[in-house]
N, C-alpha and C positions, 0 to 999 in steps of 0.2 A: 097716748095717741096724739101727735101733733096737728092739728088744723090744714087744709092741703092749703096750698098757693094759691092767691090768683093772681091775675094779669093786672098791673097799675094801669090806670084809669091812662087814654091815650098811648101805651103801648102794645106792640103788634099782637096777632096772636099768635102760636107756634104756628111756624110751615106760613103765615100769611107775606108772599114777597122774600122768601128768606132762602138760603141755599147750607151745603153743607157745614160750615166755620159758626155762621150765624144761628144754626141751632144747635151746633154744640155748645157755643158761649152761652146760647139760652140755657141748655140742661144745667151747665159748669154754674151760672148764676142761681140758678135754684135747690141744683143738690147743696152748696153751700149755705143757704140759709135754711134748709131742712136740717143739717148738722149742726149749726150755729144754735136752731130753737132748743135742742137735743143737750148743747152744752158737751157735746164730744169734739175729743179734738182728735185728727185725721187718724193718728196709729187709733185709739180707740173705735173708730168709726169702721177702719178696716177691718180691726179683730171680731165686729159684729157683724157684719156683713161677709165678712168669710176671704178678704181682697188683702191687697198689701198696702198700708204708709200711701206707696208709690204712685199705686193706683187711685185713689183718693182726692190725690191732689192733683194729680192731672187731668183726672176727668172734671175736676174744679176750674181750673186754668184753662178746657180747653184745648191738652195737647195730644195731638192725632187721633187719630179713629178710638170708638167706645164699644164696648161688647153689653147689649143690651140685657144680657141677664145679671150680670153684675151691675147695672144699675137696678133691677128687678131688684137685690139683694140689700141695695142701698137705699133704697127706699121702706124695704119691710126693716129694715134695720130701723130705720128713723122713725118707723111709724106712720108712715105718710099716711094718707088717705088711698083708697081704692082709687081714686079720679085720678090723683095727683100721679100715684104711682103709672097708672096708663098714659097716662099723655108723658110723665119719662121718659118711659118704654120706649113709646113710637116717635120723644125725638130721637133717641141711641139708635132706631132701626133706621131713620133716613136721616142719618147724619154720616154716611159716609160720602169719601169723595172718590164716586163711582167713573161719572163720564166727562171732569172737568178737562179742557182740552190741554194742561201743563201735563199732564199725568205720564208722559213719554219724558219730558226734562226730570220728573220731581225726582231722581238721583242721581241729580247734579244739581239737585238746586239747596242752599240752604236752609235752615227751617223759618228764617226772615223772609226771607224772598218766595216761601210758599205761602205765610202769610198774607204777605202784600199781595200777591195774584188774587187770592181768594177773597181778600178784603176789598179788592177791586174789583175783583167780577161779581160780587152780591150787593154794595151799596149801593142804593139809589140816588145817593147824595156826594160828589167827590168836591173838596176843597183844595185847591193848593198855591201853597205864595213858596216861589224860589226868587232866590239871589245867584245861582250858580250857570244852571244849563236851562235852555228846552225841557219843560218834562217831558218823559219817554212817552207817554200816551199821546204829544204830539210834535214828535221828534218824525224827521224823514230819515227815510237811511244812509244818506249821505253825509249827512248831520252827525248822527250817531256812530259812525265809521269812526269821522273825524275828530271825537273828543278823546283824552290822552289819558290811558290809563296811568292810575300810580306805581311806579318801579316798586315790583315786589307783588305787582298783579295783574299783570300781564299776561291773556291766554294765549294762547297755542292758535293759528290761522283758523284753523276749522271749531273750535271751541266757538272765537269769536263769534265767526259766523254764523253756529249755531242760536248763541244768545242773542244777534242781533236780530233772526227770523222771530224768535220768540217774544223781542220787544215789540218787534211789528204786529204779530199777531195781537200780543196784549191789545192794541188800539182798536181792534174789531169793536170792542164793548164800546165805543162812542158810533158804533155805526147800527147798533142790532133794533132790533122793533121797540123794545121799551130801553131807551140807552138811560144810563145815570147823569144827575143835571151837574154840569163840570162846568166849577168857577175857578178860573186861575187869577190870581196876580203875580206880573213879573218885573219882579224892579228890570229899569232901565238897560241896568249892566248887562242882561241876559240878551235885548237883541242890539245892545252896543259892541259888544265880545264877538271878536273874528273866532270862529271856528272852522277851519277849513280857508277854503278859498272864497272872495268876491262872491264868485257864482252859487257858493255853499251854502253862504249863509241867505244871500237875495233870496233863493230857492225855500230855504226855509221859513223865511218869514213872511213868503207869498201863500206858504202853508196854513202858518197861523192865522192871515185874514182868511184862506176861505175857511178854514175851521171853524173861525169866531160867528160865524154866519150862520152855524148850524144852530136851531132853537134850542137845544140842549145845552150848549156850547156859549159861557161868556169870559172873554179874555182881555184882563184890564194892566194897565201898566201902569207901575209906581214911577213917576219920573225922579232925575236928579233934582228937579227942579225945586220940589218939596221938601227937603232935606232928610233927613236920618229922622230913623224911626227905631224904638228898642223893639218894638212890635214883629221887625222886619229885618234882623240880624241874620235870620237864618233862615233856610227851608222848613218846611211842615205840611203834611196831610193831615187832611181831616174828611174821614170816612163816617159818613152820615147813613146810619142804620133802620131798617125797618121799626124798631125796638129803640128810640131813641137813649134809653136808659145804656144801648153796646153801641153807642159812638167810640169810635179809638181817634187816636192823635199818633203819627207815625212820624217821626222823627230819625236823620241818618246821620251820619259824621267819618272820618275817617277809622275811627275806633268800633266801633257797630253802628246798631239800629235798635229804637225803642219802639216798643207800641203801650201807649199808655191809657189808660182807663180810669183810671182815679177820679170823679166826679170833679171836684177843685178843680185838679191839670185841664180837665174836657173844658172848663169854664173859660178859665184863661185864655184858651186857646179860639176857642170860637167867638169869644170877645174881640181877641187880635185881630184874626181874619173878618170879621164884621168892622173893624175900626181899618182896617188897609186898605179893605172895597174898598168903603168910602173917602177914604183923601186917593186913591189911582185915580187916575181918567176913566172918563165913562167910557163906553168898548166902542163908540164912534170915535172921541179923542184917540184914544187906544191904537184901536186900526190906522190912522191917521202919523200918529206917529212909527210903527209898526212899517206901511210905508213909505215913511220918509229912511227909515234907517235900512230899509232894504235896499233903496236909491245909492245910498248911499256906501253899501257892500257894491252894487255891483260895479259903480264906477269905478272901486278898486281894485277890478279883474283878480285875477288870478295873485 
């Protein structure tokens, strides 16, 4: 009989702040080291509990909904404790994603990009340093219109505008009663880069000061002026968790999208974004310059 879990000293407790992803990653972390104490490995784990390899490890990982009596099964399998195994239960029973409002796109959406929705509408902590665009959480639509898809992924008029309603909507979550606290930094190049027209981009980066306004809301800018940073080669999210032990790191490219977890990687990562704050301007410099390059779109009209 294995000893049940408990919660590490400072981390949440189930259901405290957390949504459907967030307590499944909770379960997938625990049933995993109930098997680990067990010294079974997955096909083993399933031929005792009565499940497939398949199921084992996805309910490990985290991937899509869980059927709570099969974890019922995995836990008398491991030996849990009576505590342990009940608080399982009841995250597999409210860990599905019943009334999130993608749930009309999620077949059309990839299983990245269901992710990231879900990873976004439960952190209470969002990070993000880009080198490329606007993030879409505060992109306008004008904005968003006007960036150029890569030949070979290009939709269809009415697709488009599908995902672009869906990008907007995503931005509600910086506007709801408890919104998550959203730090960006954006190098330079983001509100240097004509996107659209004069009026396009002036427009949008009148966006980003009143945004930056909001108390949730800090938006800082890496200038040229500082020079190169390996810190800052590339884009990155950093989704800060109730459970701070399920911070991810989201990473995109042309080839796919990561979501990374590895304890190290999370390290690295929120080092970086902790060392970029700090050499950007502070979000009055920021706003500051922020206005000067809108000035400077719009004198360029159209």
């Amino acid at each position: 009989m294995t000893e049940g879990l408990t919660v590490p000293a400072g981390a949440a407790e189930p259901f405290a702040g957390t949504g459907p992803v967030t307590r499944r990653r909770q379960l997938g972390v625990r049933l995993l080291a109930l098997r680990d104490t067990c010294g079974l490995s997955a096909e083993e784990a399933g031929e005792r509990a009565g499940v497939s390899k398949a199921t084992v490890s996805r309910y490990e990982r985290a991937k899509g909904n869980v059927r709570w009596n099969q974890v019922d099964q995995l836990c008398r399998a491991y030996g849990a404790s009576d505590e342990e195994r009940h608080l399982l239960v009841e995250l597999a029973k409210n860990s599905r994603d019943n009334e999130v409002w993608w749930i009309p796109f999620a077949g059309k959406l990839p299983d990245r990009m269901r992710m990231l929705l879900a990873l976004e509408n439960e952190a209470p902590r969002i990070s993000h340093h880009t080198v490329g665009v606007v993030p879409g959480l505060l992109q306008t639509p004008s904005y968003a219109q006007e960036i150029k898809a890569t030949p070979g992924s290009i939709l269809p008029p009415q697709e488009s505008q599908e995902f672009l309603r869906m990008r907007m909507q995503r931005q509600r979550i910086l506007d709801r009663a408890a919104p998550p606290e959203y730090h960006v930094v954006l190098d330079e190049a983001v509100v240097r880069r004509r996107v659209g027209s004069g009026e396009v981009m002036s427009a949008q980066l009148d966006h980003l000061i009143v945004r930056g306004r909001q108390p949730n809301i800090s938006i800082q800018v890496l200038p040229f002026s500082s020079g190169a940073y390996s810190a800052a080669l590339s884009t990155f999210i950093l989704f800060g968790c109730p459970d701070p032990s399920l911070d991810v790191v989201f990473l995109e490219n042309q080839t796919g999208s990561l979501f990374l977890e590895e304890p190290p990687v999370l390290k690295r990562y929120t080092e970086a974004m902790a060392f970029l704050r700090q050499e950007a301007l502070d979000t009055t410099a920021s706003a500051e310059l922020i206005a000067e390059a809108g000035r400077a779109h719009r004198r360029s009209g159209k």
